[in-house]
GUNU-444699 format. One record per residue (C-alpha): x, y, z. Coordinates in steps of 0.02 Angstrom, whole numbers, plus 50000, padded with zeros to 5 digits. Each point is the difference from the previous one (the first is absolute). Layout:
XYZ/...
//
This chain:
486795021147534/499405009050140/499864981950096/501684997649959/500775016250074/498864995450147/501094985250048/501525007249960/499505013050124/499644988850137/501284987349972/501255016250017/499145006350131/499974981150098/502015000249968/500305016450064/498804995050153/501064984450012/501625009850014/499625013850115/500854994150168/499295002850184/500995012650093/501324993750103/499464998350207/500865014250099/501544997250102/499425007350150/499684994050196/498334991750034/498815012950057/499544991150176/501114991050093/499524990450176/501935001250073/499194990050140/499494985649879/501625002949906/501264996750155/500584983350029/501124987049894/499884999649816/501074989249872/500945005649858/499484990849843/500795010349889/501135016849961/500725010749894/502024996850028/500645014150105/501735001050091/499474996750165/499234982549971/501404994949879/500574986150139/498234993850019/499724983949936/498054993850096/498995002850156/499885018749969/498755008650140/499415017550056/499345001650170/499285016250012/499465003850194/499245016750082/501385010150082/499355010250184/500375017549891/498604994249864/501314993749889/500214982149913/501594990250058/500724987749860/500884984750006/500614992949822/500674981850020/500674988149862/501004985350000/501775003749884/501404985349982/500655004050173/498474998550095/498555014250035/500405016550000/498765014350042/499765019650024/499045009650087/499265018349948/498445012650027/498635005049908/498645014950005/498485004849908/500045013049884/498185003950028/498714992950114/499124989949866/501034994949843/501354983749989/501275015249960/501284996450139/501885004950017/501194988250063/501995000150058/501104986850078/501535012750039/500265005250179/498635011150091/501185014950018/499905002449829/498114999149954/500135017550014/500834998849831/498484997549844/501224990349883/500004985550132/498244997949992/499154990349842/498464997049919/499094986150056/498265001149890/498724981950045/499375004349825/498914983349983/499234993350145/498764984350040/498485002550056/500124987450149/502255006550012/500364982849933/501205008349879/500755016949966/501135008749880/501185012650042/500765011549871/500735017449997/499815015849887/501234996649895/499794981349947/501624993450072/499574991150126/498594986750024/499524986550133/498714987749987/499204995650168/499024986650073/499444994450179/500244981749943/501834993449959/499264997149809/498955007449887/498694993549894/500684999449813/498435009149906/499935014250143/501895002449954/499874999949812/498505013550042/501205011450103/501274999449881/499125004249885/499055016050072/501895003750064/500645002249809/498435010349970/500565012050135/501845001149921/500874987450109/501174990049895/499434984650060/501324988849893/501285001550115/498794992850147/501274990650100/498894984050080/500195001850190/498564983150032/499294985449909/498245003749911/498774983950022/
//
């Protein structure tokens, strides 16, 4: 009997071990971020579907370059069905450290005004800046990055799926380059 009511108890206690779930990985910017290693070109392999990109259709690029004042000039490119078509914005650092940046492509004379600038969190980030991902507080938007044109399929599947642990609705990825 007492046997018996051993087992039970483990084999409850290996299905309640079975079900308990890790926590989900913070949605928060990387706690170091090199903007010197960061600046340059990077390709869009992927993104959440936002109104701004809605006449992108491939060849989606960030150039992110250091500005005299200490900020980061940027340069989104993509090719739509009439041919490239690009825009150019700023970004600063929120801190000295983090990859919590703020972003805005209106005109200068109105950075003055907060609701211009946007989150722009690197909340993954390669070792070696092969790849980033770029989120925002509140999950909306989402850009996968790379420094090559394509992205490896298994380090994709692995960002996507660390990006749905963080909150990211990750279903609606819109495919931006070709995996290999």
């Amino acid at each position: 009997m007492i046997r018996h009511l051993k087992v039970a108890v483990f084999a409850v206690l290996a299905c309640v071990g079975l079900s308990v779930h890790a926590e989900p990985l913070p949605n928060r910017p990387v706690p170091q971020l090199d903007l010197d290693r960061y600046l340059g070109q990077w390709h869009e392999i992927a993104h959440l579907p936002m109104f701004f990109q809605r006449q992108c259709i491939d060849t989606i690029t960030a150039t992110y370059t250091r500005r005299p004042d200490g900020t980061v000039g940027v340069h989104n490119a993509c090719r739509t069905a009439r041919g490239m078509d690009a825009s150019d914005g700023v970004a600063r650092r929120v801190d000295d450290r983090s990859g919590a940046l703020k972003v805005r492509f209106a005109p200068a004379w109105l950075g003055w005004l907060p609701m211009v600038w946007a989150d722009y969190w690197v909340v993954e980030l390669d070792p070696d800046y092969r790849w980033a991902v770029v989120g925002s507080p509140s999950r909306k938007y989402l850009w996968v990055l790379s420094r090559e044109p394509h992205m490896d399929a298994a380090t994709f599947r692995g960002i996507r799926e660390r990006a749905a642990e963080r909150g990211y609705p990750v279903d609606k990825l819109v495919m931006a380059a070709p995996l290999d």
